[in-house]
C-alpha positions in Angstrom: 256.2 220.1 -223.7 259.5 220.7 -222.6 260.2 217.5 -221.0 259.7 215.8 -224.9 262.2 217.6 -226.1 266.3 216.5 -226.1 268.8 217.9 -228.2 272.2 216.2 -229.7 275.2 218.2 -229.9 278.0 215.5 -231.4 280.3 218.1 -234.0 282.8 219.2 -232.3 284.0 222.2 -234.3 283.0 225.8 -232.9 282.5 227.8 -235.9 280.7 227.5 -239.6 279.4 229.5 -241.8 276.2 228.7 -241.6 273.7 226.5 -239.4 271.1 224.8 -241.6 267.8 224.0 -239.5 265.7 221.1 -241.3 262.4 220.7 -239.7 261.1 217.1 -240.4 257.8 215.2 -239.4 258.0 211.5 -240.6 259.5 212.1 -243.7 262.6 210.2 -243.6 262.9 210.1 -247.8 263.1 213.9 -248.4 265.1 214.4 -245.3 268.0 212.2 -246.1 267.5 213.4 -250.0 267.9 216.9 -248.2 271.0 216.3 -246.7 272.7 214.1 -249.3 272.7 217.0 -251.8 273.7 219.3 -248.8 276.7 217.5 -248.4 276.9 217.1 -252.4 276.5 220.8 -253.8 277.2 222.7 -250.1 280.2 225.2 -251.1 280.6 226.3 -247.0 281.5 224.9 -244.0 278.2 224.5 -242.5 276.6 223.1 -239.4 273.4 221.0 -240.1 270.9 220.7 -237.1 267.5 218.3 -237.8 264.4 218.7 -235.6 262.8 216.0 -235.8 259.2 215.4 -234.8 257.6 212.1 -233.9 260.2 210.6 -235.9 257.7 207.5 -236.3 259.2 206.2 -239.6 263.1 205.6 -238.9 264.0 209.3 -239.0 265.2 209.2 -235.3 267.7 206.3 -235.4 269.2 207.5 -239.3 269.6 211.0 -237.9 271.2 209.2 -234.8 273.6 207.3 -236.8 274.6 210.1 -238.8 277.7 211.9 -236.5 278.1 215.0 -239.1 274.5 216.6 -237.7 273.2 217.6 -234.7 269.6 217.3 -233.9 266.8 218.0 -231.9 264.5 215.2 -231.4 260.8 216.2 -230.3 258.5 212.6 -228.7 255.9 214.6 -230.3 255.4 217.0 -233.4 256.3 220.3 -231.7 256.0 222.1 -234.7 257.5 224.6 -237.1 257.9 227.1 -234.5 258.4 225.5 -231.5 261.1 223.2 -233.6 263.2 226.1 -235.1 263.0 228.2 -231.4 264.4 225.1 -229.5 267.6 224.5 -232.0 268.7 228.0 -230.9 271.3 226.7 -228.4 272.6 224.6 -230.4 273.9 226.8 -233.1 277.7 227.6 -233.8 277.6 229.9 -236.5 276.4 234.1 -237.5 273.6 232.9 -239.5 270.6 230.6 -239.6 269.8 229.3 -242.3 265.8 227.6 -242.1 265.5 225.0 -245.1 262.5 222.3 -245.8 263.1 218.9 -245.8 261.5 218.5 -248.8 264.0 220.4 -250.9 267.0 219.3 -252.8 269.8 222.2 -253.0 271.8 222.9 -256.1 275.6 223.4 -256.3 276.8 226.3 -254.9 273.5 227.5 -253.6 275.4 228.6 -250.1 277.8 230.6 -252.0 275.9 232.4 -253.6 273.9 233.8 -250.6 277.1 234.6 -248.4 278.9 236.5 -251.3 275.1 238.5 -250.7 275.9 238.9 -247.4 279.5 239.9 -247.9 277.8 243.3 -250.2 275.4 244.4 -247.9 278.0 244.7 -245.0 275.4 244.5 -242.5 273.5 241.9 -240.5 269.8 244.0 -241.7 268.7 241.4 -243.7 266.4 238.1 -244.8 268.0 236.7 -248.1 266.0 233.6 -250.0 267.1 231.5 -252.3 265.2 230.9 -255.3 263.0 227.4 -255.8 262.5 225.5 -258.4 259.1 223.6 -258.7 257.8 221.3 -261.1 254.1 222.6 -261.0 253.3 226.7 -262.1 251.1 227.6 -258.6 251.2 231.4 -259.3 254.5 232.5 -257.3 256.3 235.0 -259.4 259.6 234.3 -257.1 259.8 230.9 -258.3 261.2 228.8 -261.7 258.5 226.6 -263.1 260.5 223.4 -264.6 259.7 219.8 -263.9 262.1 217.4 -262.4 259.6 215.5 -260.7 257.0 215.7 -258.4 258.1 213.3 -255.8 261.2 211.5 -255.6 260.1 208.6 -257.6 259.9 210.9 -260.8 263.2 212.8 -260.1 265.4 213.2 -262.3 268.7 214.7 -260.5 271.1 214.4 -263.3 269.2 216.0 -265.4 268.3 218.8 -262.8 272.4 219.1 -262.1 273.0 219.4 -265.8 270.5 222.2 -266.4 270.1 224.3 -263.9 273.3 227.0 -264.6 270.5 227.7 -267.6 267.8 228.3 -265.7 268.2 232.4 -265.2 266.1 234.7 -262.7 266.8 237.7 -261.4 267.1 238.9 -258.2 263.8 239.9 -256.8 261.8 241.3 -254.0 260.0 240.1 -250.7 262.4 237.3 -249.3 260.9 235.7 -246.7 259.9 232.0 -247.1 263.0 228.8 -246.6 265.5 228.5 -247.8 266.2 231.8 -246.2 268.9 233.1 -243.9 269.3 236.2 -241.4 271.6 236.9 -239.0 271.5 234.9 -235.6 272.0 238.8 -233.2 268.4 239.5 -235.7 267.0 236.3 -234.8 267.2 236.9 -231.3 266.2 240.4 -230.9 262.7 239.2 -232.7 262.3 236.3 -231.0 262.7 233.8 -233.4 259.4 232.4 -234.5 256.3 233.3 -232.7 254.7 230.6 -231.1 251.5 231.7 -231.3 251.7 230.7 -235.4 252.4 226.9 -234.0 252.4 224.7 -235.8 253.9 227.0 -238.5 251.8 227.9 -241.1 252.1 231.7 -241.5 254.9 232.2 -239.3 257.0 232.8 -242.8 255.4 236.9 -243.2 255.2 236.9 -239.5 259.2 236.9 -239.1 259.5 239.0 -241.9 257.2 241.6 -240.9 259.0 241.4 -237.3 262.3 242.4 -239.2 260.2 244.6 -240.7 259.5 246.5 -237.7 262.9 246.5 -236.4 264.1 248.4 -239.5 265.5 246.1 -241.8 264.3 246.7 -245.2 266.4 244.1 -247.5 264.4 241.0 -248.1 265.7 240.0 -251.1 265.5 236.4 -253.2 269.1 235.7 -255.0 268.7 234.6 -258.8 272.0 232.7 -258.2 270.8 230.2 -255.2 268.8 227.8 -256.7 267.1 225.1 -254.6 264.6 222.6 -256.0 261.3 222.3 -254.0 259.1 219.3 -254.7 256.3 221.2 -252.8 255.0 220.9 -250.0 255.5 217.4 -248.5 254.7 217.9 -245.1 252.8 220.9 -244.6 250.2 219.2 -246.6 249.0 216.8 -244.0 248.3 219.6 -241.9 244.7 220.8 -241.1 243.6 224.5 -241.8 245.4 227.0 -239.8 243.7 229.9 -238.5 247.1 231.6 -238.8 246.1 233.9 -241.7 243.2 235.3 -239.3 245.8 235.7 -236.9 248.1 237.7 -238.8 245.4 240.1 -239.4 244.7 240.5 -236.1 247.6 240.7 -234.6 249.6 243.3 -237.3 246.6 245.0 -238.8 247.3 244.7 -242.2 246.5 240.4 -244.0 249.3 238.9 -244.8 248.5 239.4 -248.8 248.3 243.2 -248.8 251.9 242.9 -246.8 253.9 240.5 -248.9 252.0 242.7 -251.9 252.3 246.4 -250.9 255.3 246.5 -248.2 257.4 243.7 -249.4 256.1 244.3 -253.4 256.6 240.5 -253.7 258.4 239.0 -257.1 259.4 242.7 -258.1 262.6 242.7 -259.3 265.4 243.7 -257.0 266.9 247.0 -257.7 269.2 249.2 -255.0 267.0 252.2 -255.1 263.9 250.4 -254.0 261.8 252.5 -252.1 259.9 251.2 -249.1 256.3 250.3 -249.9 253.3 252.1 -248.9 249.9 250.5 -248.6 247.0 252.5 -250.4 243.9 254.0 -247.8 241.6 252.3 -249.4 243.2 248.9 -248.4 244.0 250.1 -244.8 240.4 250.8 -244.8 239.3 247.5 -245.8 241.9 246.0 -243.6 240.5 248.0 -240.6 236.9 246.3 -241.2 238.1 242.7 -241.6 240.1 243.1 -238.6 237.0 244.1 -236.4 235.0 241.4 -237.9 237.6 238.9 -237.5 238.0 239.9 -233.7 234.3 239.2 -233.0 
């Protein structure tokens, strides 16, 4: 796999704020929607690194003609995991920042998640911002307004005129893009664990990772707004066996640890306590886990 892989390193400038790594598999129209509101509504000095995978449909030769952004350019679709772990060299700044192609990021949105940073004072933390979507799937961390659903039906200026009215509090269990942790946290954990390849939950498996090094902020700021037209690439992807693999490999699903530990779309208060998980669900996890290992 290795040999596939080459990386791009054309800015010149040693230090950012952030580094923003954009995974993207064929998906040329999100990705340069992506970046054009990056450079639109980006408040920071930031460093912008694009895997890109296959890069079938033209993303290869625009990302190649664009000399603000580095990029890592896969023959083959490496994956989520694999994607993220080989940008690592690459970055010039204290904090990663993973986003989806398929997102469009409002004004400011960087701002508001390094005046977060600035508070805490420390680098123990995963901070999210908060999507927007234009269909109601059952997150509680997310705003459910339509825009569009594709970038046919979207409507930007009306998305740029509204969204300072669009209030939500901070709240609980940060852990999915756009997110952001520091890059000494990133590489005492690893990064992303490849085992999760291509990627699908790898999200709780970083978090619970940071989890078990001691950090206990994973918090989703009210005040970063991003909108998400869902799920473009991941999509096209088969099943994943990834949620059976969480289980066995932390003991606990992914569900009871997002609900009970990470108390997911709970608002954000500074006395949160650190969740426990009842014995009745340890119990239950304890029997899926033999039955899964069989």
């Amino acid at each position: 796999m290795i040999d596939l892989i080459s990386k791009h390193s054309r800015l010149v400038d040693l230090k950012y704020d952030f580094t923003i790594l954009i995974p993207s598999w064929n998906n040329l129209e999100y990705l340069q929607s992506c970046i054009a509101s990056l450079r639109k509504n980006s408040g920071l000095k930031n460093q912008i690194i694009v895997i890109v995978n296959e890069g079938k449909d033209g993303t290869k030769e625009w990302v190649d003609s664009q000399t603000d952004l580095d990029f890592v350019y896969a023959k083959s679709n490496i994956g989520i995991c694999y994607g993220l772990n080989s940008a690592r060299s690459l970055v010039k700044s204290e904090y990663i920042v993973y986003v989806n192609d398929d997102m469009y990021m409002l004004p400011d949105w960087d701002k508001e998640l390094f005046s977060e940073i600035s508070k805490i004072g420390s680098k123990s933390f995963m901070l999210s911002s908060t999507m927007i979507e234009p269909l109601d799937t059952g997150n509680p961390c997310v705003i459910v307004r339509d825009y569009g659903t594709d970038l046919k039906t979207f409507n930007e200026d009306l998305l740029l005129k509204e969204f300072h009215n669009l209030k939500f509090v901070d709240w609980n269990g940060s852990m999915w893009p756009p997110n952001v942790i520091h890059v000494d946290v990133w590489d005492l954990v690893g990064g992303l664990s490849i085992e999760f390849s291509p990627g699908l939950y790898s999200d709780p498996d970083l978090a619970i990772k940071l989890y078990e090094l001691g950090i206990r902020i994973f918090k989703g700021k009210g005040t970063s707004l991003v909108y998400h037209f869902g799920s473009k690439s991941t999509n096209r992807l088969k099943k994943s066996r990834g949620q059976k693999l969480f289980l066995l490999k932390w003991g606990v699903s992914a569900s009871i640890f997002k609900t009970y530990i990470l108390k997911l779309g709970t608002t954000f208060s500074s006395d949160n306590q650190v969740g426990r998980i009842p014995r009745k669900k340890l119990f239950l996890n304890k029997i899926k886990r033999v039955f899964n290992s069989w």
